[in-house]
C-alpha positions in Angstrom: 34.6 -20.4 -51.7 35.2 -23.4 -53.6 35.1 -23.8 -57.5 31.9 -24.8 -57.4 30.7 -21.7 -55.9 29.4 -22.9 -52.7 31.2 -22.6 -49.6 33.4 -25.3 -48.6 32.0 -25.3 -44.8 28.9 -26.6 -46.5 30.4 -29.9 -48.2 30.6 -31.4 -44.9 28.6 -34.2 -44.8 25.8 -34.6 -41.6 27.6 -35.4 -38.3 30.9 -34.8 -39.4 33.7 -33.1 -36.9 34.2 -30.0 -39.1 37.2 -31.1 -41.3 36.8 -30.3 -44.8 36.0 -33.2 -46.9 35.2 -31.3 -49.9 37.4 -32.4 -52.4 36.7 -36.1 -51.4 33.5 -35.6 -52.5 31.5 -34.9 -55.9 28.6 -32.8 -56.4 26.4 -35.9 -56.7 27.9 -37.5 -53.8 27.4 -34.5 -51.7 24.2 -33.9 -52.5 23.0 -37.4 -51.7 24.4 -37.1 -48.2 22.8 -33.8 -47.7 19.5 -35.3 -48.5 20.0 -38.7 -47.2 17.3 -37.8 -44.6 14.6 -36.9 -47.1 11.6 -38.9 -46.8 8.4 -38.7 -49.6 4.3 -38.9 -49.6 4.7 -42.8 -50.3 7.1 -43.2 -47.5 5.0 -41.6 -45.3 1.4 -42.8 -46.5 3.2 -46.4 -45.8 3.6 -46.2 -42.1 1.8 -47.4 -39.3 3.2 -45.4 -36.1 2.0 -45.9 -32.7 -0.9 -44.4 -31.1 0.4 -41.1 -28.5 0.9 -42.0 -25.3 -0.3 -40.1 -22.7 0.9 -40.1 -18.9 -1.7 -38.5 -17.7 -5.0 -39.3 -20.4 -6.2 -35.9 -22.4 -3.8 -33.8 -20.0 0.0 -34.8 -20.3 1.2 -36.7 -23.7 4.7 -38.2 -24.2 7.5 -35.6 -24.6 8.8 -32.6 -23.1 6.4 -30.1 -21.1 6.5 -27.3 -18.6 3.8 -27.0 -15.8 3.6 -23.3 -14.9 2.7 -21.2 -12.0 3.2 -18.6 -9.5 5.3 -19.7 -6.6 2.8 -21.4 -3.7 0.3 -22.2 -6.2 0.6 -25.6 -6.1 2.6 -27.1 -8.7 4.6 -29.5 -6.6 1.0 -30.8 -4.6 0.0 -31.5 -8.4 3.4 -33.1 -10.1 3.3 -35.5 -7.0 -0.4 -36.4 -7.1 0.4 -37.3 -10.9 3.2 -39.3 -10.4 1.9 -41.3 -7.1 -1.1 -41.9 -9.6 0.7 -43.5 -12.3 2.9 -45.4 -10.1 0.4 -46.6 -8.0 -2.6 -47.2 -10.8 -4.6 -44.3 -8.9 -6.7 -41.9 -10.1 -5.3 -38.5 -11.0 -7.0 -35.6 -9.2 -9.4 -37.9 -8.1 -11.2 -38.5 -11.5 -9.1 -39.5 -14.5 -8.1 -43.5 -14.1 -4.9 -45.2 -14.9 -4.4 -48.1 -17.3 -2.1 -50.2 -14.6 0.9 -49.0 -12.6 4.3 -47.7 -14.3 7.7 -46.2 -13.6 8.3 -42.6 -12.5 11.2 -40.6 -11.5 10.3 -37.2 -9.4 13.5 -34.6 -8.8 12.2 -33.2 -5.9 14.6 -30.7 -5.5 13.3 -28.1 -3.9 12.0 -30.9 -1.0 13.9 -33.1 1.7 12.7 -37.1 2.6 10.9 -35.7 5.8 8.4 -33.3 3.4 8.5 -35.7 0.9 6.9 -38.8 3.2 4.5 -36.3 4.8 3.4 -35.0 1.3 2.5 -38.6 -0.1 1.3 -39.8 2.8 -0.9 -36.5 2.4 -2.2 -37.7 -1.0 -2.3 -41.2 -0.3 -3.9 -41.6 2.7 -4.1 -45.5 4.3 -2.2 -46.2 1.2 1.4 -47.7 0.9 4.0 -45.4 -1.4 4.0 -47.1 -4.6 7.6 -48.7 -4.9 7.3 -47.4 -8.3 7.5 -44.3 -7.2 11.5 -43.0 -7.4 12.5 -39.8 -6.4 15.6 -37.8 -6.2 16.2 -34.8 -3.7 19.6 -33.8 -5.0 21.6 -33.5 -8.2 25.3 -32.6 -9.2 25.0 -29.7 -11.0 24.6 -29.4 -14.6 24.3 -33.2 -14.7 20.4 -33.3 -15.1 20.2 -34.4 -18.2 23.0 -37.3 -17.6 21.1 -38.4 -14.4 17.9 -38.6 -16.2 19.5 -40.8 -19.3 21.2 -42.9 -17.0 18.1 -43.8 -15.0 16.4 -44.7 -18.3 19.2 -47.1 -18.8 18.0 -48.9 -15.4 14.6 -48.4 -16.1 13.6 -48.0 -19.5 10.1 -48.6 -18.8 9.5 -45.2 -16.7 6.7 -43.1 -18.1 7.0 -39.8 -16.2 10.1 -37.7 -15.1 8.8 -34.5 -13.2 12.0 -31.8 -12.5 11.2 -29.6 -9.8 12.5 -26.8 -10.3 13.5 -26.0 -13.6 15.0 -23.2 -12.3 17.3 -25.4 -10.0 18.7 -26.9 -13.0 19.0 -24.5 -15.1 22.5 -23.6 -15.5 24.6 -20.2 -16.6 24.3 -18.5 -20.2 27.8 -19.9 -22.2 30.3 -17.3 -23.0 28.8 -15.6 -26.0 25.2 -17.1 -25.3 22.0 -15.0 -25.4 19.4 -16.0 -22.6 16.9 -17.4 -25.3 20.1 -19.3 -26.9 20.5 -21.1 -22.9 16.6 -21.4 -22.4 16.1 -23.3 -25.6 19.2 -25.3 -25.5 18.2 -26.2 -22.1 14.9 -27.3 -23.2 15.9 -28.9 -26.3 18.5 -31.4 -24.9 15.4 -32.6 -22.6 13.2 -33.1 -25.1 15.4 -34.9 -26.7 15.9 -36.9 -24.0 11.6 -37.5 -24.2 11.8 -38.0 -27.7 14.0 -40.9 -27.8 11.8 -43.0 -25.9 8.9 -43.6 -27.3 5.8 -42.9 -24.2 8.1 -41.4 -21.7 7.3 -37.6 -20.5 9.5 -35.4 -19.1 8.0 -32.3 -17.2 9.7 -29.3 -15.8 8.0 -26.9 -13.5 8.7 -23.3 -13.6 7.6 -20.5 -12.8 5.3 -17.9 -14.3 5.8 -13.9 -15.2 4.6 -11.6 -12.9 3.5 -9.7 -16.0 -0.3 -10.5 -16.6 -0.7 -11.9 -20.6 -4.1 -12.5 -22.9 -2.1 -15.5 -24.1 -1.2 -18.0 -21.2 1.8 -19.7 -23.2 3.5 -16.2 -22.5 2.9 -16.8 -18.9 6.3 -18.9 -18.8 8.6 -16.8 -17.2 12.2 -16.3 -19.1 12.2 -16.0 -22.8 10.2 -18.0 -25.4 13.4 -20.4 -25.8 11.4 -22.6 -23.2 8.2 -22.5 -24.6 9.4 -22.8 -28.1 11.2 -26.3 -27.2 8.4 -27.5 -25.1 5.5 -30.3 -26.8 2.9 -29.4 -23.9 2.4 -26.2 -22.0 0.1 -26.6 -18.5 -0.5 -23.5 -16.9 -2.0 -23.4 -13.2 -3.8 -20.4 -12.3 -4.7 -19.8 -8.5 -4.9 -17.0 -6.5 -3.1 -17.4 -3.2 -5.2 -18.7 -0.5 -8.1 -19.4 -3.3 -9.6 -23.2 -3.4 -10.4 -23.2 -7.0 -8.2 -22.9 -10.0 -8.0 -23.7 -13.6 -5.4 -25.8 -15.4 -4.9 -24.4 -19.1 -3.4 -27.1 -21.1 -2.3 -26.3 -24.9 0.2 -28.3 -27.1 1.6 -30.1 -30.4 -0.7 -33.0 -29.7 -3.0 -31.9 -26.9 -6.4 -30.2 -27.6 -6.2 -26.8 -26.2 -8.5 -26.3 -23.3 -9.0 -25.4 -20.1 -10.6 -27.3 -16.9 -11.3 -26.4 -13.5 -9.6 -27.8 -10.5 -10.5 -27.4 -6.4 -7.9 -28.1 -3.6 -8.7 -29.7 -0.1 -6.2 -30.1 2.1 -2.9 -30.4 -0.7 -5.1 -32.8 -2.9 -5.9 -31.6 -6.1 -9.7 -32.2 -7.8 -10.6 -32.2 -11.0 -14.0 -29.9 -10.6 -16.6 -32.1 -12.4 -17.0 -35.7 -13.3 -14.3 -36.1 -16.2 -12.6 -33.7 -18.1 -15.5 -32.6 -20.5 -17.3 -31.5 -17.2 -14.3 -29.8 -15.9 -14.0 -27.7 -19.2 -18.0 -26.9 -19.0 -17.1 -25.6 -14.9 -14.1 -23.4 -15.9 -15.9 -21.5 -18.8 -18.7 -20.9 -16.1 -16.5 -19.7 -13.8 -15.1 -17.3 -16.5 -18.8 -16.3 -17.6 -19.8 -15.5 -14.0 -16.9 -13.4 -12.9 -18.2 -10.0 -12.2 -21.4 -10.6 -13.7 -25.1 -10.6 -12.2 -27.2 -13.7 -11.6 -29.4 -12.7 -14.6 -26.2 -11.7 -17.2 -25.1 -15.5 -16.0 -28.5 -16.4 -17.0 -28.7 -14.9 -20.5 -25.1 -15.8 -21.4 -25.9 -19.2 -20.4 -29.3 -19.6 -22.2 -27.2 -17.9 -25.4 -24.4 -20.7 -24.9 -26.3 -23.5 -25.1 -26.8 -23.0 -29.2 -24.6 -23.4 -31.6 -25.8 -21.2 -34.3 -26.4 -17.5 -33.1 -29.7 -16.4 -31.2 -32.0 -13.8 -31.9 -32.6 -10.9 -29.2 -36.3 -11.2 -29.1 -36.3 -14.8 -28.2 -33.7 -13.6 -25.1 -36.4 -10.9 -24.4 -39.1 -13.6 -24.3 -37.4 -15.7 -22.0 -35.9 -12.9 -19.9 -38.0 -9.9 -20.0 -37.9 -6.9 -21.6 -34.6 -5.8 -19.9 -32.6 -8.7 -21.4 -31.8 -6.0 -24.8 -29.6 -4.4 -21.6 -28.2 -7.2 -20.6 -27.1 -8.5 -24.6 -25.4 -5.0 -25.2 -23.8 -5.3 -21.8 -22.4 -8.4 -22.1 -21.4 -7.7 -26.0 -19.6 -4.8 -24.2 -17.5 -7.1 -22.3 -16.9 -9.3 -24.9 -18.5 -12.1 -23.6 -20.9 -12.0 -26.9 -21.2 -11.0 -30.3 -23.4 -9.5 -32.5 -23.5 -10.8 -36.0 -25.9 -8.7 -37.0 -28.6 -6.8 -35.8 -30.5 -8.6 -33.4 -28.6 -11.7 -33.2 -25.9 -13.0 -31.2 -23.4 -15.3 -30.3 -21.2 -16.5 -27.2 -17.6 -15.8 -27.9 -16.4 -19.4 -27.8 -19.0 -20.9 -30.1 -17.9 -20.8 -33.4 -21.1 -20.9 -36.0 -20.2 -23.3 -39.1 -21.3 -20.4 -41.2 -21.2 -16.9 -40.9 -24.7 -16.3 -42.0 -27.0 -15.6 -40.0 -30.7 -17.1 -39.7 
C-alpha cells in the first residue's frame, strides 16, 4: 500500500509491463494517465462516424458473429452461399443483392479441395468461382488468429472471414483457466481482430446445445464466454431431413428477428420475396404449428391489428365457436387477453395498454 493509500499495482500507467512507476509519478500525473481515455457529450455530439457495414444487408453486420446449429443442418451449405455471394456480386439465398464484388476468406476446415469445388459448383451453377473467393482447408494450430491478421495484411480490403469450425480452432483451457475464461478469450481476440477494420466480419460456426432453450442466444453450445464476446448471434434451426428452416438473427446492431429459409438441393432460400416477407413466413409457420385451419384463421385475422380486438367481432367473422378457439389459443400463448372480451396476438405490442 503506498502512502497515498492506494495500492501501488494501481499507479501503473495503461499498457505498461508491470514495473512500478509509482514514485515517478504524482497524483495528478497519475490520474491524468488513468483517464487519458475519457471522452465527453461534446466530443461525442461532434463526430461524424461511418454508416455500419453490413456483409450480408439486414443479416450479417461488420464484426465478430457466430452462426449456430446442430451438426448436418446446414451451416457450411449457408457460410459458402454467403461468401460465393459477396465475392461474386450474387445474390444471397437467392433474394438479398450485393452492392459489387469483394474479398473473402473461408477456413474450410472441416472440407478438402474435391468437396469444396463440388460444393460451389453446387451453388453456382454455369458460373465461374469468383477469384475473390479465398479459402483455406488447413491451419497450424493455435495460429488462427495470426493467419487471419496476416491475410488482412495482403488483402485489407476482404469483407468476410467465415471459420468453420470454431471448434477446430478452439484451443485447450490455460493452466489455471476456467472454460468461460478460454471461450471468451477465444472470442475476444477475434473480435478484435473485426473490430480493427472498419466493414470486415468475421464469423465462426459452432455448434448448438442439445439442451432445448426459450432463448435461442443460449442455444450456443459451451459457456456464455462465446456469446458474451460475439456482435451478432445467427441461429439455424432445421430438423434433420426437413426443407424448411428459420434463421434467428439477434445482435448489438442487428434488429432482432427471425426469417424463414427453404433448401433445394444444398442451396439455401430465403422463403419470401425480401426479408420483411421472410419474417411474415416464419411467424406463420410458428402460428400454424399444431393448430387447426380455423385457430390459423382467427390468430391470423387477430394479427392483422395493431391495437387489440374484441371477441364479438371474431364471433361475427367466425361463428359462434370462435369464443373456443380465443380461449384456446390464449391457452397456448399465442394470444392475450387484455381484458375481458378483447385480445391481442403475442407479438403485437399495443402503444397503450388501454383497451378500446
Amino acid at each position: 500500500m503506498s502512502e497515498t493509500g492506494r495500492p501501488t499495482d494501481q499507479h501503473e500507467p495503461p499498457g505498461s509491463d508491470g514495473s512500478d512507476t509509482s514514485d515517478a509519478l504524482s497524483d495528478a500525473e497519475f490520474d491524468e494517465r488513468l483517464l487519458a481515455a475519457v471522452r465527453d457529450g461534446a466530443w461525442l455530439d461532434g463526430q461524424d462516424f461511418p454508416p455500419l457495414s453490413y456483409a450480408i444487408g439486414g443479416l450479417l453486420p461488420e464484426g465478430f458473429s457466430l452462426l449456430i446449429g446442430p451438426p448436418k443442418a446446414g451451416k457450411s451449405w449457408l457460410a459458402l452461399d454467403f461468401l460465393l455471394a459477396i465475392s461474386g456480386g450474387r445474390y444471397a439465398v437467392g433474394k438479398i443483392a450485393m452492392t459489387g464484388k469483394r474479398r473473402v476468406l473461408y477456413l474450410a476446415l472441416e472440407d478438402g479441395d474435391r468437396r469444396m469445388q463440388d460444393r460451389c459448383r453446387t451453388i453456382l451453377g454455369e458460373q465461374q468461382i469468383p477469384g475473390l473467393f479465398h479459402y483455406m482447408t488447413d491451419i497450424q494450430p493455435g495460429f488462427v488468429v495470426k493467419t487471419i491478421q496476416a491475410f488482412l495484411r495482403r488483402y485489407p480490403d476482404t469483407a468476410l472471414v467465415v471459420i468453420d469450425t470454431l471448434g477446430k480452432v478452439m484451443p485447450p483451457s490455460m493452466p489455471g483457466e476456467s472454460a468461460y475464461q478460454r471461450d471468451y478469450r477465444v472470442a475476444g481476440a477475434l473480435k478484435r481482430v473485426a473490430d480493427a477494420h472498419p466493414g470486415l466480419a468475421i464469423s465462426a460456426l459452432h455448434h448448438d446445445r442439445k439442451a432445448a432453450s426459450d432463448d435461442f442466444v443460449d442455444s450456443v453450445s459451451g459457456t456464455h464466454g462465446l456469446a458474451g464476446a460475439a456482435d451478432t448471434i445467427i441461429v439455424l434451426a432445421r430438423k434433420r431431413q426437413a426443407s424448411e428452416a428459420v434463421l434467428m438473427v439477434t445482435g448489438r446492431d442487428v434488429m432482432e428477428a427471425e426469417y424463414a429459409l427453404v433448401m433445394d438441393g444444398g442451396l439455401w432460400q430465403l422463403d419470401g420475396v425480401d426479408l420483411a416477407e421472410a419474417a411474415s413466413v416464419a411467424q406463420q409457420r410458428e402460428d400454424s404449428a399444431g393448430l387447426g385451419d380455423k385457430s390459423v384463421e382467427i390468430l391470423a385475422f387477430v394479427r392483422q391489428h395493431d391495437a387489440p380486438v374484441r371477441a364479438g367481432a371474431v364471433a361475427e367473422k367466425f361463428g359462434k365457436d370462435a369464443y373456443q378457439y380465443l380461449g384456446r389459443l390464449e391457452e397456448s400463448g399465442r394470444l392475450i387477453k387484455v381484458k375481458r372480451g378483447w385480445y391481442r396476438a403475442t407479438e403485437t405490442i399495443p402503444g397503450t395498454e388501454e383497451t378500446p
